[in-house]
N, C-alpha and C positions, 0 to 999 in steps of 0.2 A: 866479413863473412861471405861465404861463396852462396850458391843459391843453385839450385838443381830441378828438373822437372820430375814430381813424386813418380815415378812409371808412368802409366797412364792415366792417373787421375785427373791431371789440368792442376794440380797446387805444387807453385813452384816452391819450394821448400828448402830452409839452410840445411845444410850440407849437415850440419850437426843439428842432432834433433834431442831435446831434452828427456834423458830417461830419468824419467818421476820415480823409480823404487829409493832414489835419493829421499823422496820425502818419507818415507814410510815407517819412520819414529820421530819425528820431528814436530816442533810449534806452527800455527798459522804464522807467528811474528817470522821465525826463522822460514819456514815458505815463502812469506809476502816479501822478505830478502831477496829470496833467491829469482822469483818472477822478477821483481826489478833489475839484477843481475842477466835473464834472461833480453828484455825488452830492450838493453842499454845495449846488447852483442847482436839484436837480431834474428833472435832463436824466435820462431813460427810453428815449431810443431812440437806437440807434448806427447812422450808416449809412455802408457801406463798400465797396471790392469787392477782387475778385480783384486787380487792378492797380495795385493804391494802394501800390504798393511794399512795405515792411516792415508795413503797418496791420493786417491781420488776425493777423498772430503778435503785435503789440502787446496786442491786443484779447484775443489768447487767454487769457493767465494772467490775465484779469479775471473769464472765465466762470464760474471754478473757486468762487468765491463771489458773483459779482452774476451770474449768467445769467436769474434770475427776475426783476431788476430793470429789464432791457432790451427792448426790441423791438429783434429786432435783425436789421438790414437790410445784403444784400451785393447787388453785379450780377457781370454778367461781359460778358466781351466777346466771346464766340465765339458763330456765328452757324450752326453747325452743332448737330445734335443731342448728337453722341459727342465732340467738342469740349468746349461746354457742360455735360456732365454729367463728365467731366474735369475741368472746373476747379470745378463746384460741390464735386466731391469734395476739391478740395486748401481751399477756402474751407471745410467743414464741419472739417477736421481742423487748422488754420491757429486757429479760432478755438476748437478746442475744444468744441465741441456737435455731439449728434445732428441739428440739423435748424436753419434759419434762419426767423426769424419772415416774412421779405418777401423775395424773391429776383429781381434787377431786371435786363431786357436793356438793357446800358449802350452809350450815346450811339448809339440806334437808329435812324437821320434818313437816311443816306446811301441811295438806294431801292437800287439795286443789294444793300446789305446788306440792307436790309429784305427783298428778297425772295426775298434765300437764307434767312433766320428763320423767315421765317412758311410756305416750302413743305415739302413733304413729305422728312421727314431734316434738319429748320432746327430750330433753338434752343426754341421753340415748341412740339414736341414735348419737348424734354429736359424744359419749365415742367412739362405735361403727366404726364410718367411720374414727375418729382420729386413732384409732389404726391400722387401714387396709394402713392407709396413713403413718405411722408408726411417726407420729408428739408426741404421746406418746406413754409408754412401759406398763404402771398399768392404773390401775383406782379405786378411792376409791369413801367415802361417809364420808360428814362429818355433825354435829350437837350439837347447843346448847340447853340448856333446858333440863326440864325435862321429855319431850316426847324424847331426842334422843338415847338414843340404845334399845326404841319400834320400833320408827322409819326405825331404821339399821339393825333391824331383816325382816321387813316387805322390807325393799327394798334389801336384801341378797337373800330372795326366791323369789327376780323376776331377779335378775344377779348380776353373782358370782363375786363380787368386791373382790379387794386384799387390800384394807384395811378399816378400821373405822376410827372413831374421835369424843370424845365426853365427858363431862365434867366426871372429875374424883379425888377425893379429900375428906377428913374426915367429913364432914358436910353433904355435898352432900349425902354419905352414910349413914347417920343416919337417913335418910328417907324409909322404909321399903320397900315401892315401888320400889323405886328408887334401890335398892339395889338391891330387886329381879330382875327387868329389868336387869340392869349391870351384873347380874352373868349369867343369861339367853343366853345374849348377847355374853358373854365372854366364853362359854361353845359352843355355835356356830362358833367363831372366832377359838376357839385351835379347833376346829374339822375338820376345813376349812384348817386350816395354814393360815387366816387372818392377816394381821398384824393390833394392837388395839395401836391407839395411842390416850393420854389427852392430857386435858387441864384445864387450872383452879387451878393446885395445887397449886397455893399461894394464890389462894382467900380469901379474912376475910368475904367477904359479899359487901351490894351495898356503894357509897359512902355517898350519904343521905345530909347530910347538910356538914359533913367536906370535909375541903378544900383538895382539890386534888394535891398528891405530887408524884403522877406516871404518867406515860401515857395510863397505862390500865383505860378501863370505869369502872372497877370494883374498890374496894379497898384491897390491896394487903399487904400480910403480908413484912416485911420491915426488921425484925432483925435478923441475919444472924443465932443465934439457931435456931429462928423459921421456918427460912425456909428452914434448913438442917434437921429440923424435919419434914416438909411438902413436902421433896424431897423425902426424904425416905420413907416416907410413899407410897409413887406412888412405887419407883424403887424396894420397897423389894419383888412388887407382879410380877412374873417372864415373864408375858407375856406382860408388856405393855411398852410404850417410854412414854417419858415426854414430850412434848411442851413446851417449855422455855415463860417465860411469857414477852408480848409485852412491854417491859421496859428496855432499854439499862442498865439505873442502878444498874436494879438488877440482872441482866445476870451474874454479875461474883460472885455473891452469890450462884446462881444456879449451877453454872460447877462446885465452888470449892465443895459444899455441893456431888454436883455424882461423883468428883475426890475421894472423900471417900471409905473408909468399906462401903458398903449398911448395914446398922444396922434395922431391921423395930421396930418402936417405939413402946410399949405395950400400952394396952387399956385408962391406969393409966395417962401413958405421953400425947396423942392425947387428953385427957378429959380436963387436966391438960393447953394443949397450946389453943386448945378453950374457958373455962375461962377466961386465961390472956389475949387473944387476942381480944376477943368479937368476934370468928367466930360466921357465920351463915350461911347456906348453901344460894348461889347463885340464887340458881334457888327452886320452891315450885310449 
């Protein structure tokens, strides 16, 4: 497993970070699996939030002896202040610890939300008094679609968050917009020492009429080339982490695919696994 400095926080962090919406109907037994699964590849940082269904009570009874061994990262989704600090409070006790290492306003792109967040009595403030109270250490921003790293540009010049979050994968970039946004984005992040982490790299596109054989909403690439070709693609670009995708099944395709070479796949191969696969970017 590769290992990365989180932006500026000082935690150096595996390149692949566990995204917890994986637990979010799930047993502690099948949880306590997957931690072990975690621990055996080297995964150090968990990222989760308020809304991820059952994930953060999964999470908790791990605290009670790995909490040193985590970075560990929750959002929320409320856009008020007293709201926000509401739900940090039920995430703080949910998981079990006094305080979260990263604390993220989740899928923050709609402007109308955005600009109840960032005004006076928004969410923004709650980042603010959380950290004074020292309940967390970072504070990021996160978003789906294809407005989020405009999004994550426009709320970086109004406070210097330490990290992003936002769809990242070969489809997705073959949208020229989209592409220019993302590089934009990513040209602000290494200028900051941001840390830039995705999501989405196994996406094929929406479910539509077939039946559903994951737990993501999305439809997810499934054959273990494919998605050692859709890891790499993410991990050969140097500045970013992976988000493991919300699906305990395929987690151990994921780790084994970044226990590799980081090899980045040529234009020929990426064309090649879209074809066979019927990708199509997620978001338009």
């Amino acid at each position: 497993m590769q290992y990365m400095e989180f932006g500026r926080t000082g935690h150096r962090s595996s390149r692949v970070l566990f995204g917890a919406a994986a637990l979010w109907d799930v047993s502690q037994k099948e949880a306590d699996r997957a931690l072990g699964l975690l621990l055996d590849h080297g995964i150090n940082h968990i990222d989760t939030a308020r809304s991820y269904g059952d994930a953060e009570l999964r999470i908790g009874p791990w605290m009670k002896q790995h909490r040193s061994d985590f970075f560990l990262a929750s959002k929320t989704g409320a856009r008020t202040k007293s709201e926000a600090l509401e739900e940090l409070k039920q995430s703080l006790s949910r998981l079990k610890t006094d305080h979260l290492d990263l604390w993220q306003l989740h899928f923050l792109v709609d402007s109308a939300e955005w600009e109840t967040a960032m005004s006076e009595g928004g969410a923004l403030e709650a980042i603010q008094e959380a950290k004074q109270q020292g309940l967390i250490r970072f504070a990021g921003v996160t978003g789906h679609g294809i407005d989020a790293p405009k999004a994550h540009m426009n709320s970086l010049n109004v406070y210097d968050f330490d990290s992003v979050l936002f769809p990242y994968n070969y489809p997705m970039l073959q949208q020229p917009s989209y592409k220019k946004d993302v590089q934009a984005l990513l040209d602000l992040c290494k200028q900051r020492n941001v840390a830039v982490q995705t999501i989405k790299s196994l996406a094929r596109g929406e479910w539509g009429t077939k039946e559903k054989v994951y737990t993501t909403w999305y439809d997810a690439l499934g054959e273990e080339k494919s998605i050692q070709m859709a890891v790499h693609y993410v991990l050969s670009q140097k500045q970013l982490f992976l988000n493991s995708t919300g699906d305990l099944g395929l987690l151990p395709s994921v780790l084994k695919a970044a226990d590799m070479d980081i090899q980045e796949p040529d234009e020929q191969a990426m064309l090649a696994l879209v074809e066979q696969e019927g990708m199509k970017p997620l978001f338009v």
